[in-house]
N, C-alpha and C positions, 0 to 999 in steps of 0.2 A: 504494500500500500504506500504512497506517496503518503511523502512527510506530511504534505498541506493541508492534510484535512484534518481541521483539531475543532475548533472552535468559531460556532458562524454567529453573527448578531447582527441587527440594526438599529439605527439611533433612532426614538423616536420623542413627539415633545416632552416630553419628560422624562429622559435621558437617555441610558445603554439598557438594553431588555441579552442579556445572554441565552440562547438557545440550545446550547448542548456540541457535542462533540461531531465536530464538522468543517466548513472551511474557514480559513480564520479569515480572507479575504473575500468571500462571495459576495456583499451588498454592494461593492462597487462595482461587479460584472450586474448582477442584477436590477440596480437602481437605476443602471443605465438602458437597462432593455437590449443589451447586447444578448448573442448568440440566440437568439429567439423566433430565426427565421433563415436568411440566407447569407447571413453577413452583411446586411443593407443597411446602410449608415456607420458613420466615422465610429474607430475605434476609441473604447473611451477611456479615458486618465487611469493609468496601471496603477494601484499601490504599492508604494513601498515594499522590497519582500527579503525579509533577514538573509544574508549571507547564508546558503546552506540549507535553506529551509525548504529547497525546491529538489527536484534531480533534475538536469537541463537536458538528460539523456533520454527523458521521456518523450513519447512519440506526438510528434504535431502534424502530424500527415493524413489524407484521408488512406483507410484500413483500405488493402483489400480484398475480394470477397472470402478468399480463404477454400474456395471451391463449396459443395454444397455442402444442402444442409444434416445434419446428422439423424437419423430416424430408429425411430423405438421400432418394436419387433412387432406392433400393431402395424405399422408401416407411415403412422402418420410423423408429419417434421418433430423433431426433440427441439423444444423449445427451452429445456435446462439450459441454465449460466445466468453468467450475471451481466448487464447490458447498464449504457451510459446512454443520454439523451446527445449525441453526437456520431461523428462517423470516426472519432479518433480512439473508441476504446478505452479510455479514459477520464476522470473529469476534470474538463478544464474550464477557464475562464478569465478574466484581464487579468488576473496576475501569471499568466501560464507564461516563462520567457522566452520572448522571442514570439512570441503569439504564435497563434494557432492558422493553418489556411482556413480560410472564409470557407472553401467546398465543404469543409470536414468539421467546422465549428458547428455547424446548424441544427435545428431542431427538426426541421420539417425537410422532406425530401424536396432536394434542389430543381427537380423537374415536374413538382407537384404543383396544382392550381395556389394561388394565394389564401392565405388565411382569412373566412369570415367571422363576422360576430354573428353572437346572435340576437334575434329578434323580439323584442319584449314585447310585451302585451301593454299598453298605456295606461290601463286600469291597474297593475300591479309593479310598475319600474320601480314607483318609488318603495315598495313593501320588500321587494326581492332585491333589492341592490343596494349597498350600504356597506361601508368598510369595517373588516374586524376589530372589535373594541380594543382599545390599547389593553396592552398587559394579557391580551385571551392568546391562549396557544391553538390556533386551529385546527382541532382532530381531522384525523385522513379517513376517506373513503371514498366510492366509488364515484364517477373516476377521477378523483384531484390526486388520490394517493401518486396517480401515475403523471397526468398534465401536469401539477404543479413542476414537475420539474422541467419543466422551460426556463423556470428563475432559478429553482434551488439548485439543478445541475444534480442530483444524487443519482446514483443505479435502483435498478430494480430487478429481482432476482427471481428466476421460475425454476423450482423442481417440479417435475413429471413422472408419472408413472400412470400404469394402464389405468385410465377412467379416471383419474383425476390430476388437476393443475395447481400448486400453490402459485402465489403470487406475494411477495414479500417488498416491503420498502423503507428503505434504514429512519426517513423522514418527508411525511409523518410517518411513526413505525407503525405497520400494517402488516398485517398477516390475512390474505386472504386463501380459501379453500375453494373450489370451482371443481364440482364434480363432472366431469366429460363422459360418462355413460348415457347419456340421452335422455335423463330424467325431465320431468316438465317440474315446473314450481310448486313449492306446495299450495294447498288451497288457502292459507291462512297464515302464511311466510313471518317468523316472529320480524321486527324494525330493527336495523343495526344501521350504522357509519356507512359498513362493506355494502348491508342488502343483503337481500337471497341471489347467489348469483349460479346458475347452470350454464355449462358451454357443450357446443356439439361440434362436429368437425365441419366443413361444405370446401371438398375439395382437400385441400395444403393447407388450409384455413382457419384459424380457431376462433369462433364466434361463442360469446359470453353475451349471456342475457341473463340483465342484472334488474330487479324489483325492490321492494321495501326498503328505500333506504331512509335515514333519516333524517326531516326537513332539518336539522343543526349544522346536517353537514356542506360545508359552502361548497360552490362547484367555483374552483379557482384552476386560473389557466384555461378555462372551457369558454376557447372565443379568444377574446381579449387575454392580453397576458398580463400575471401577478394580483395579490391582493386587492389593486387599486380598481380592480374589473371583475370582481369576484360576486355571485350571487348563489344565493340559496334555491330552494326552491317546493315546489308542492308533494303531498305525500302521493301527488299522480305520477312523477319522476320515472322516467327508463330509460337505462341506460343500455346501447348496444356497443360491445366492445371487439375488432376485429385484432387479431392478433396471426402476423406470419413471419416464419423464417426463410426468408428467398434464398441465400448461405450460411456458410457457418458465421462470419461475422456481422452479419445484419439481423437486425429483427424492425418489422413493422408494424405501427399500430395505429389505430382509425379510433374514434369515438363518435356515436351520434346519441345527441340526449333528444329524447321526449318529454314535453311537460305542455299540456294543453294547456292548464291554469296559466304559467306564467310565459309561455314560448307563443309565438304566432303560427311558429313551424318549427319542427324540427332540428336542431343544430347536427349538421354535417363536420367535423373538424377535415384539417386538411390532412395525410397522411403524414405521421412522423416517424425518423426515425432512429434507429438504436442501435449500439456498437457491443461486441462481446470484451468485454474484459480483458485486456492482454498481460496485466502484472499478473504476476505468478504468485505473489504474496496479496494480490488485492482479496483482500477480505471483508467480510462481514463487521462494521460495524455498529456501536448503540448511539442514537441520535436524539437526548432527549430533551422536550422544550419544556422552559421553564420562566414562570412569572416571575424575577427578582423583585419587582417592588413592589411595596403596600398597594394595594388598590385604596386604603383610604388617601394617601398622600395625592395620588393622580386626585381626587377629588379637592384637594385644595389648591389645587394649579389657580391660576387666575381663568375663569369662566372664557373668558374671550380666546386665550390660547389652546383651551380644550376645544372650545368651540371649533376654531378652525381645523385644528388637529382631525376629530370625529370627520369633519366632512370635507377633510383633503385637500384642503388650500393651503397647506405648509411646506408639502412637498418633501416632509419628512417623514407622516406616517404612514399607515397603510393605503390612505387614499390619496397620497400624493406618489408613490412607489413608480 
């Protein structure tokens, strides 16, 4: 594992919020909205990065395919490893030296349609869209556990075996389980973050159809990128997840949410895609968030700098992001 991932954080009006074990320079790759598409727009201001603290030996190239992809005794693609939101295998971001090539920094496949938003209902924008309260640690579930990392940059990890898929994500840490036997939903799916989610195969294909999830959980990255475009949504919510291995180093994924309550249509994402891991030591680790400060303190901030803070005219907090 590379040195750099220790500890990630952002400043927001009312001061440093520490996060947990992670990068210790990510907010200025993500405050800026880099790496989020196809490398469009100027690179932005590198931080500072200790002596040492990097390997410069690490790969900045786009991967390639590595030849196909590897398959289980069922015959379908083995979608095990662990995968970066890039095409370099790694995670990077402004402070990677020497930067990264634009082809192999991106989120979304370089010859894919452009990224849309989606389409709110006018009776409901203002109820579903609204920035996370300072000091909340946004739990993961379907599918932010995976979008989010447009900003965060973290991997996401699949073990397989016959008829079922985990799906793991170091931050927010997520464990999901996806039975792949064909099962339908049940009639009365208890409510989690994840949802009830079943996936079947169509084709090379792993399609996950996901129900019950729960309206707390925000759908961040879904459309717009980061917190600052993040929204909730109805307990009508469905999510359709496509999931392919074209080689061994790629993996692809799609998302379309349904929600009649607050969507006018469907949100389609654009295809993104994902790099297999190439350290040999990259491992698993724990990424945990954490509120350091009093929440009664934030309540004695002066009213007017909370005020803007909550509805993102600072540019510091989540809804200036």
């Amino acid at each position: 594992m590379e040195k750099g991932r220790r500890v990630g954080y952002y400043v927001g009006a009312a001061g440093l919020l520490l996060t947990g074990l992670y990068l210790a320079f990510t907010p200025v790759f993500a405050q800026n909205g880099q790496g989020q598409g196809r490398g469009r727009g100027a690179r932005p201001e590198v931080a500072q990065v200790p002596k040492g603290f990097f390997n410069p030996g690490l790969n900045t190239k786009l991967l390639p395919t590595g030849g196909p992809a590897p398959r289980t005794a069922d015959g379908h693609p083995d979608l095990s490893g662990r995968y970066y939101p890039n095409g370099v295998g790694r995670m990077v971001g402004a402070y990677t030296p020497g930067g990264v090539d634009t082809d192999a920094s991106g989120f979304f496949l370089p010859d894919a349609p452009p990224q849309e938003n989606p389409i709110f209902r006018p009776e409901t924008k203002d109820k579903y869209q609204y920035p996370t309260p300072y000091g909340t640690c946004a739990p993961g579930g379907t599918p932010t556990s995976i979008t989010t990392q447009r900003s965060e940059h973290g991997p996401i990890e699949f073990v397989q075996r016959a008829g079922v898929v985990w799906i793991l994500t170091e931050f927010p840490q997520t464990i999901r389980w996806i039975p792949t036997d064909g099962r339908p939903h049940s009639k009365d799916p208890d409510i989690s973050f994840n949802g009830e989610s079943v996936g079947h195969w169509e084709g090379d294909t792993l399609v996950v159809d996901t129900v019950a999830i729960d309206t707390r959980m925000r759908n961040i990255s879904v459309g717009g990128g980061g917190d600052a475009n993040a929204w909730t949504h109805s307990e009508k919510e469905h999510v359709i997840e496509r999931f392919s291995r074209p080689s061994k180093n790629f993996l692809h994924y799609q998302v379309t949410v349904e929600d009649p309550v607050v969507l006018v249509k469907p949100f389609v994402s654009a295809p993104m895609r994902w790099s297999l891991a190439q350290g040999k030591d990259d491992n698993w680790t724990e990424y945990l968030c954490t509120a350091n400060e009093d929440a009664d303190n934030y309540q004695k901030i002066d009213p007017k700098i909370r005020e803007d803070y909550e509805k993102g005219r600072t540019g510091t907090g989540p809804g200036g992001q």
